[in-house]
C-alpha positions in Angstrom: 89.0 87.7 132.2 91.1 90.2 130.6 93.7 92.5 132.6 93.5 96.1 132.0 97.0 96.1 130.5 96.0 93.1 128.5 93.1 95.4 127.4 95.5 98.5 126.8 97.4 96.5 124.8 94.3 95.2 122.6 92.9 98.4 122.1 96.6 99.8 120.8 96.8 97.1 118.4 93.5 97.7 117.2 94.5 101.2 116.7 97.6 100.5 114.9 95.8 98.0 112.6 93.4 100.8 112.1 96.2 103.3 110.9 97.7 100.8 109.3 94.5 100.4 106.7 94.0 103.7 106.2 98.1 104.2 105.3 97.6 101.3 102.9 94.9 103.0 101.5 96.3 106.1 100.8 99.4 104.4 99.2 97.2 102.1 96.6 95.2 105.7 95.7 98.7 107.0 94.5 99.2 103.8 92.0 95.8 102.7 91.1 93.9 105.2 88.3 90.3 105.4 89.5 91.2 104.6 93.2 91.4 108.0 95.0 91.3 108.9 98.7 91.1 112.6 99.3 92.8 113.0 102.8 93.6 110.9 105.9 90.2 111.6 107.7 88.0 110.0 104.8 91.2 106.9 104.7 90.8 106.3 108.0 86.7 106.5 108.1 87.0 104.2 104.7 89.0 101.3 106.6 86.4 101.3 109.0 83.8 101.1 106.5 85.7 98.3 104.5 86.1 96.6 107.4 81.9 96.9 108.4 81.5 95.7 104.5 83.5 92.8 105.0 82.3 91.7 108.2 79.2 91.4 107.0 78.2 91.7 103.7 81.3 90.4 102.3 81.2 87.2 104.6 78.1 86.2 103.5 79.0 86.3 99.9 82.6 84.7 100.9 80.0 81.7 102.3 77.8 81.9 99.1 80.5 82.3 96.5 82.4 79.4 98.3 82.4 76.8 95.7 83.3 78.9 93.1 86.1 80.5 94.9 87.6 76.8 95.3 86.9 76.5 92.0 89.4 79.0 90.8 91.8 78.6 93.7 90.9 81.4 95.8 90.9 83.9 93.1 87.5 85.0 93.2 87.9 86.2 96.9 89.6 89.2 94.8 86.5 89.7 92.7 84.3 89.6 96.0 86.6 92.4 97.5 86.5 94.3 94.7 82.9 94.1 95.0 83.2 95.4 98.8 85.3 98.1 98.0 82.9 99.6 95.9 80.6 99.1 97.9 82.6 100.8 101.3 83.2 103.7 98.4 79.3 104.6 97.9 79.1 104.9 101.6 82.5 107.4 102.3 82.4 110.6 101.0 86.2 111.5 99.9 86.6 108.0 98.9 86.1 107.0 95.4 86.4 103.4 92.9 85.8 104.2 89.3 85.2 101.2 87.7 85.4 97.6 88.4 89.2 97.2 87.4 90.0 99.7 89.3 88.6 98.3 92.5 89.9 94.5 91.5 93.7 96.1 91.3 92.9 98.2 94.0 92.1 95.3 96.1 94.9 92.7 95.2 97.6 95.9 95.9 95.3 96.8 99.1 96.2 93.4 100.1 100.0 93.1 99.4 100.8 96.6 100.8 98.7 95.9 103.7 100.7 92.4 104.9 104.1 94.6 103.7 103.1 97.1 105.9 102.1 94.7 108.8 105.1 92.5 107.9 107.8 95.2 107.9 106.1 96.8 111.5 106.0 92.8 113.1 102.5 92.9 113.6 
């Protein structure tokens, strides 16, 4: 059973990790071309919305695409994200991937800035 301070404590680092995704996001829309954010209300409903997409959609491809993805080493797993960002951006208004390079830079920086960002807060 979980303590209500243990619980506190959950639900802040979920938060956190929540702002933390939508400050990455709004950092990779100032360096990619073709990845745009328009405000902090549609970057933090767009982490939420990646994070649906990969839950779900993207773990089944991440189970379907397996062998390929060992095939090149794990750098397919970019391709699939690229694939679920777009996807996240049909479904958030104010949040916007032109074109599949876009969203396959978009991702790989999404991912570094991220674990900077977690890395440099000790999460």
């Amino acid at each position: 059973s979980v303590t209500p301070k243990g619980r506190n404590l959950l639900m802040g680092n979920l938060i956190v990790h929540w702002l933390l995704s939508a400050l990455s996001l709004v950092i990779v829309a100032h360096l990619i071309p073709g990845f745009e954010v328009n405000g902090i209300a549609a970057a933090l409903i767009a982490s939420i919305v990646i994070g649906l997409v990969n839950a779900t959609v993207g773990f089944v491809l991440k189970i379907l695409t397996l062998p390929l993805t060992l095939l090149t080493f794990g750098l397919f797993l970019f391709v699939i994200n690229a694939l679920m960002l777009e996807l996240a951006a049909y479904f958030v208004p104010g949040f916007a991937v032109r074109g599949f390079f876009s969203a396959f830079f978009g991702a790989i920086l999404l991912s570094l800035v991220s674990t900077l960002l977690r890395y440099l807060l000790r999460i």
